[in-house]
C-alpha positions, 0 to 999 in steps of 0.5 A: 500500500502507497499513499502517494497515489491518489486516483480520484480527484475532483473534477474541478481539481486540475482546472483549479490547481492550474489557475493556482498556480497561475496567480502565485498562490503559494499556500494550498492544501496538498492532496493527501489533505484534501483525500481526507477531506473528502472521505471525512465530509461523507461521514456527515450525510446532510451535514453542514460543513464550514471551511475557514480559508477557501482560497483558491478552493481547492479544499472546498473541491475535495469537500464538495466531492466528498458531501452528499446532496443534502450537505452544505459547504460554506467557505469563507475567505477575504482575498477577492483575486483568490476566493474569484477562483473558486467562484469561476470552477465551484459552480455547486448550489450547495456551496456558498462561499463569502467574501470577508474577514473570518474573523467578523464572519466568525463573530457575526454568526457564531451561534451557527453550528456545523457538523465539520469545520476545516480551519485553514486560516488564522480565525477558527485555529490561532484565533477564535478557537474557542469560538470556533469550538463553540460553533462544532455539534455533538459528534462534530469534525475539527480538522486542521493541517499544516502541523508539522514544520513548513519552511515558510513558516515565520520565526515563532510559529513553530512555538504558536503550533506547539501553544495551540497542540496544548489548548486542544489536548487540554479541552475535555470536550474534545476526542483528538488524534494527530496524524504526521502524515501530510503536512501535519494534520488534527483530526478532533471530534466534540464529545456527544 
């Protein structure tokens, strides 16, 4: 067994992955991620999936590909050249995806509550955890990536990753496995 061949990729993925590229987007989640992803999201049948960070949507491709079709993506981003991507190849009636600073998103609509949350930016994971914590059902999925030491991280980031490891280890309200596999990866369920 491999893991490094993935044979079924969205059908958007190579069309969004090209446009990637072509804008200087440098910050994608890579595919082993995004497999999981899409196996985690069908776990959630007529879920209500949130993703922090849509960038250019290659994430939200896994996801939807994952959903069924009573699910619901909603995506948040604030870099308009980026999120307009994702507009132009995720052409889904159950995705919204919404223009803004996930950090007022977060505040203006944090008594919604999801059933998957995929935090891939700085609101839902190095700000407004707890808040974002607070928006997960009962059973509900937390998943993050980008764990394991990146070599564009900034000096002290790897000591925020180890500070936000502790805060999510120390929640009793939480079931947590950490994969180093990918780019580091937490998977993290809300006790029922």
């Amino acid at each position: 067994m491999t893991d490094e061949i993935i044979k079924n990729f969205p059908g958007q993925f190579a069309a969004i992955d090209q446009a990637t590229n072509d804008a200087g987007f440098t910050m994608p989640s890579e595919a082993k991620t995004g497999a999981l992803l899409s196996m985690l999201a069908g776990t959630k049948p007529s879920g209500t999936m949130l993703e922090l960070g849509t960038g250019t949507g290659l994430s939200a491709a896994w996801i939807l590909d994952g959903m069924d079709d009573k699910s619901t993506l909603t995506s948040i981003d604030n870099d308009p050249t980026f999120l307009n991507i994702a507009r132009q190849y995720l052409v889904d009636s159950r995705l919204s995806l919404i223009q803004q600073d996930a950090g007022e998103w977060i505040a203006e609509n944090r008594k919604l509550k999801f059933d998957f949350i995929f935090a891939d930016t700085w609101h839902g994971k190095y700000l407004m955890l707890a808040e974002v914590l607070d928006m997960l059902k009962p059973g509900g999925l937390y998943i993050i990536d980008d764990m394991l030491p990146q070599a564009n991280w900034p000096d002290g980031h790897h000591e925020k990753a180890l500070e936000l490891v502790e805060v999510l280890e120390s929640r009793a309200d939480l079931n947590m496995v950490k994969l180093a596999w990918a780019t580091g990866i937490i998977i993290s369920s809300k006790k029922v």
